[in-house]
N, C-alpha and C positions, 0 to 999 in steps of 0.2 A: 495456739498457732495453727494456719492451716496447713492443709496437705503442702498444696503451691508455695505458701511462703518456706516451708521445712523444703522442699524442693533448691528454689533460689538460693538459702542458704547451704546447703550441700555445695551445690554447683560453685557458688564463690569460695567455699572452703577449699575446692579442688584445684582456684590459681593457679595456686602455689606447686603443687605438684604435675601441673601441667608444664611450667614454665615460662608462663604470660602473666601479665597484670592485669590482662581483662580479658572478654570474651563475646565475641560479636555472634549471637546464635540469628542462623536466618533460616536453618531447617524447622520448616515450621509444621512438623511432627514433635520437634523439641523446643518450638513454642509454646505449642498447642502442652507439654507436658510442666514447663513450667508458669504456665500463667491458666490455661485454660482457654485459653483463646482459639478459637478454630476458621478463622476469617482467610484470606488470602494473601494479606500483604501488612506482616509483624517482622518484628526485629525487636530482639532482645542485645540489651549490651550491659554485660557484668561487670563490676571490680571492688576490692575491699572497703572504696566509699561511697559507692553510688550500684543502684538496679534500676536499669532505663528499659522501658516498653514503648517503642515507636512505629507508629503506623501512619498510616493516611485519611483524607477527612469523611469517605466514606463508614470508617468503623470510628468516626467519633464518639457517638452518644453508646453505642453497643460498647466499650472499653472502659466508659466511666466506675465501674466496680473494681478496676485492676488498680486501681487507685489506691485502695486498703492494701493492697502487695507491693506496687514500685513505684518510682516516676512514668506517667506516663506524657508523651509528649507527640502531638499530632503535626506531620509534616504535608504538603501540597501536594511533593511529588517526589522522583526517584528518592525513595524513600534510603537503599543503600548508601547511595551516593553522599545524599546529606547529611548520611548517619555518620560515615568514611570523615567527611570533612569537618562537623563538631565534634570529635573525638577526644581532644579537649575538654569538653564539657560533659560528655556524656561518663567519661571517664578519666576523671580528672588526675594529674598527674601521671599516666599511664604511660610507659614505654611502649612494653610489646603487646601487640592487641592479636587476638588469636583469631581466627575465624573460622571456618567449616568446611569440610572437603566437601558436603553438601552442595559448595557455592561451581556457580558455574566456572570455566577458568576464564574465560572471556569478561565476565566481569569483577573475580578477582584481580584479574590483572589490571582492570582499568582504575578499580578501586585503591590497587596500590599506588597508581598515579596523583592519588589526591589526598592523600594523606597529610597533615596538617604536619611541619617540619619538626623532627625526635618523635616522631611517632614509626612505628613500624610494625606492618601487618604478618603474622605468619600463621601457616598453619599449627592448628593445633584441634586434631579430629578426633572425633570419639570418645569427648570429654560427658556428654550429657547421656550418650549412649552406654557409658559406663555407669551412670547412676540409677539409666532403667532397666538395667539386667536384672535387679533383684525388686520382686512386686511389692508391693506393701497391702495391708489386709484389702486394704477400698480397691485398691486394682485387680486382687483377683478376685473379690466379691465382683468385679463388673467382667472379670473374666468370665466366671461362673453364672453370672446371667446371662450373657452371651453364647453361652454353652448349651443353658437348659431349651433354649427355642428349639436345638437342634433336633432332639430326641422328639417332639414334637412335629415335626418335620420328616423325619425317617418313619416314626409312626404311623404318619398320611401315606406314606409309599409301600409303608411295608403290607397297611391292610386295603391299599387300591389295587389300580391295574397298572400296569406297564406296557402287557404286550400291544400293540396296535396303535401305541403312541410315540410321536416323535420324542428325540433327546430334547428337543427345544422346549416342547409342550412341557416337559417335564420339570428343566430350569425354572420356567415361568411361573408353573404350580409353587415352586420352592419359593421363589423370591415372593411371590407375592401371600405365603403364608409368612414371611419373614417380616414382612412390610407390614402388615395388616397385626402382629401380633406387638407393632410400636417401636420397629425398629427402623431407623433410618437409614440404613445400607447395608449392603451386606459386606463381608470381609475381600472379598475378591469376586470374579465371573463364576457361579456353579458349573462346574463339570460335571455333566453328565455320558457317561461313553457307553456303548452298547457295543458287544460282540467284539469285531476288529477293531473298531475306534478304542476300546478301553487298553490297546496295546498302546499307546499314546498315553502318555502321564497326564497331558495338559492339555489333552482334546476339547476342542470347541464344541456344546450341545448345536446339534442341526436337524435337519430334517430328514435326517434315516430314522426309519421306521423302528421299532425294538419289534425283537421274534421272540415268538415264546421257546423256550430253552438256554436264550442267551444270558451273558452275565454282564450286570448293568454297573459300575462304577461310579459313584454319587461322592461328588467332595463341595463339602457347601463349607459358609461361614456369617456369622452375620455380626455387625458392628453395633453396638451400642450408645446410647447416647453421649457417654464419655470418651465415646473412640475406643474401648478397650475391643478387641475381634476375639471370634472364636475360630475352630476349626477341625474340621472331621470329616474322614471318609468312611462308608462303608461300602460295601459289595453286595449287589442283590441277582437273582437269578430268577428271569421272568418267566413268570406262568409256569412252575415245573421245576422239577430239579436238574441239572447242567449236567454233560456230557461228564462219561466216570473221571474221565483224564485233570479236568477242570473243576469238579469237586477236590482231586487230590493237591491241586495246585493253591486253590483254597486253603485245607490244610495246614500247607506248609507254609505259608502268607501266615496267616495266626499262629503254628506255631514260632515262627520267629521275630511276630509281633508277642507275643508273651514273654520270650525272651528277651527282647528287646526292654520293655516295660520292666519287665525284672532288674534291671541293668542300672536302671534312674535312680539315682540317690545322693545326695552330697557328699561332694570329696569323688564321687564316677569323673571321667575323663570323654569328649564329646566324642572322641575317635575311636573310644573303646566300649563306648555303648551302640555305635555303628557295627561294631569287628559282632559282638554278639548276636544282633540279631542277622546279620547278614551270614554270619558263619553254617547257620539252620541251615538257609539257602543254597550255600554253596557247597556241604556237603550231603545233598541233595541232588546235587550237579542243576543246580540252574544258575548259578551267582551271574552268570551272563546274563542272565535276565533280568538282576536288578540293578538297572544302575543308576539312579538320584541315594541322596545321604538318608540314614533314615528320619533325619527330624531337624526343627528348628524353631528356634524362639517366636514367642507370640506375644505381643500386648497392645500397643496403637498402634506399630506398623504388624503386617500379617507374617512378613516374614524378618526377623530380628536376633541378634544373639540373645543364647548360647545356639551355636549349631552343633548335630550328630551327623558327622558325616567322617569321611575318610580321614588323615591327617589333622583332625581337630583338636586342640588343644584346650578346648574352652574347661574348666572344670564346674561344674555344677554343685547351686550352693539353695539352700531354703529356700522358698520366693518366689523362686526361676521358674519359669510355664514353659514350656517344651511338647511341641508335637513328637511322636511316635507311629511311623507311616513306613513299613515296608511293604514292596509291592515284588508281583512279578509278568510280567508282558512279554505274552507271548504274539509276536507278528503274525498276522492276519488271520488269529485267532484269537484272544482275549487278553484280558489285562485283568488282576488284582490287588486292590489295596485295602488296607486297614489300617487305619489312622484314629489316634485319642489326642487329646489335647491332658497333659498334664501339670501339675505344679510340684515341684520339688518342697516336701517336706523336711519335719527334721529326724524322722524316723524313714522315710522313703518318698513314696510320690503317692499323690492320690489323682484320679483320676476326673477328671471333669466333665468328660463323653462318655455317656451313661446309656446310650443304645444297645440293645444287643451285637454281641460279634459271632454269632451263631448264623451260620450262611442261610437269611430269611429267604425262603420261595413264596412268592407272591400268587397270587388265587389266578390271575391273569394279566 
């Protein structure tokens, strides 16, 4: 059996415990997870007698292998709509049909309008998104590919230059070693921050120049053929080593990413892997200065449960990839982070970002 088809059958076993008789998927993230399909305009519809895959007639002949997994059935146009009003056939004898907080409400609502009569649409969210919380080996084998380009990547920066070159220059070096090594996209926009910008968690690379003594802030990711993403930051210090104050701040960034990292294990709790490494921090007296969660699930979308952050309750089980990212940003002085991508083992976590975290100074 394949992956995909053990997928679809998962997802239909979960009905029942949803409390629907079928299941309209249109987030086509959990498309793309149960068929493979990566096109723009898919819809999956479950139930214990029938698995329907419906699109439109541009991904005709590209669908014809989804064949060996479901029905598939190619429609002209509003593809929802149509889907909404054969519900009957699609899933036959079906009461309540579930569909996806995904869906926009504008067109859930319209959709509820045309429902074929004893049918009824409700929500029922986070039903396939519970099924991808735990990887399976091929998923983090493609995690783990996704990963290795990185170290790659931070290698090229660690034995180039920096000082004298734009954040942007520097982005475009990254993506286009990421492109060029066969990868179709990367996980998100590279952040690259220099100096004051790196006090900004999610600064945009531009055209400030890097100085030599400053700390450079690098969060890249690259996407795989499968869609599986990776994700890493490291902290670099241009041409030189950084001001004493901001080597110490360094430091204490790794020390409570160590801690952190310590923390990941099955049966850990996601709030309580935050409270640890943030604790480093804060009594250190900066916890003011950190404040995003420290981590969050990774696989086709970049950011996914389990989260680590404050109030999280997710528990962590075998499987689970989980970023590890605490930072500290200081305003209009610098920013650092250090970030690993992990998978939850069944003895602890291993580690999948395999760069140094030893604060690299670059030659220039």
């Amino acid at each position: 059996m394949s992956e995909q088809r053990a997928r679809i059958d998962r997802a239909i076993d979960a009905l029942s415990g949803a409390g629907v008789d079928a299941l309209m998927v249109t987030n086509l993230v959990n498309v793309r997870y149960l068929t493979g399909y990566t096109g723009t305009n898919g819809i999956v519809v479950l139930s214990k007698d029938r698995a329907v895959f419906i699109t439109d007639f541009r991904y005709a002949d590209g669908v014809e292998h989804l064949r060996a997994l479901l029905d598939v059935v190619i429609l002209e146009r509003d593809i929802a709509g149509m889907t909404v009003e054969a519900l009957h056939e699609h899933a036959p004898g079906c009461v309540s049909v579930g569909f996806e907080g995904a869906l926009p409400y504008a067109l859930a609502d319209r959709l509820r309008g045309m429902t074929p009569p004893g049918v009824e649409l409700v929500l029922a969210d986070g039903m396939i998104e519970e099924l991808r919380l735990v990887k399976s080996d091929a998923e983090i084998a493609a995690s783990r590919h996704a990963a290795d380009i990185l170290e790659v990547v931070y290698t090229d920066i660690a034995n180039g230059t920096l000082v004298g070159r734009t954040e942007a220059d520097v982005a475009w070096q990254i993506e286009r070693t990421i492109r060029e090594a066969g990868f179709p996209a990367l996980s998100f926009e590279s952040i690259v921050a220099s100096g004051s910008n790196g006090a900004r968690p999610h600064a945009d690379p531009g055209p400030k120049v890097i100085e030599r003594g400053e700390l450079v802030t690098v969060d890249i990711g690259a996407r795989g053929e499968s869609g599986y993403c990776s994700d890493c930051t490291r902290t670099f210090a241009a041409g030189g080593a950084p001001a004493s104050e901001a080597a110490a701040d360094y430091q204490l960034v790794l020390d409570a990413q160590l801690a952190g990292l310590g923390s990941v294990r099955p049966g850990a709790i996601g709030g309580a892997c935050d409270a640890t490494a943030r604790e480093v921090i804060a009594d250190a007296g900066c916890g003011d200065l950190f404040g995003h969660g420290l981590g969050h699930g990774t696989g086709l979308d970049i950011h996914e449960a389990p989260t680590l952050r404050k109030g999280s309750e997710d528990i962590l089980a075998p499987g689970m990839i989980v970023t590890v990212e605490p930072g500290i940003y200081r305003p209009g002085q610098w920013g650092i982070r250090i970030e690993d991508q992990v998978v939850v083992t069944e003895s602890g976590h291993e580690i999948l970002t395999g760069f140094t975290k030893t604060l690299v100074e670059t030659a220039g």
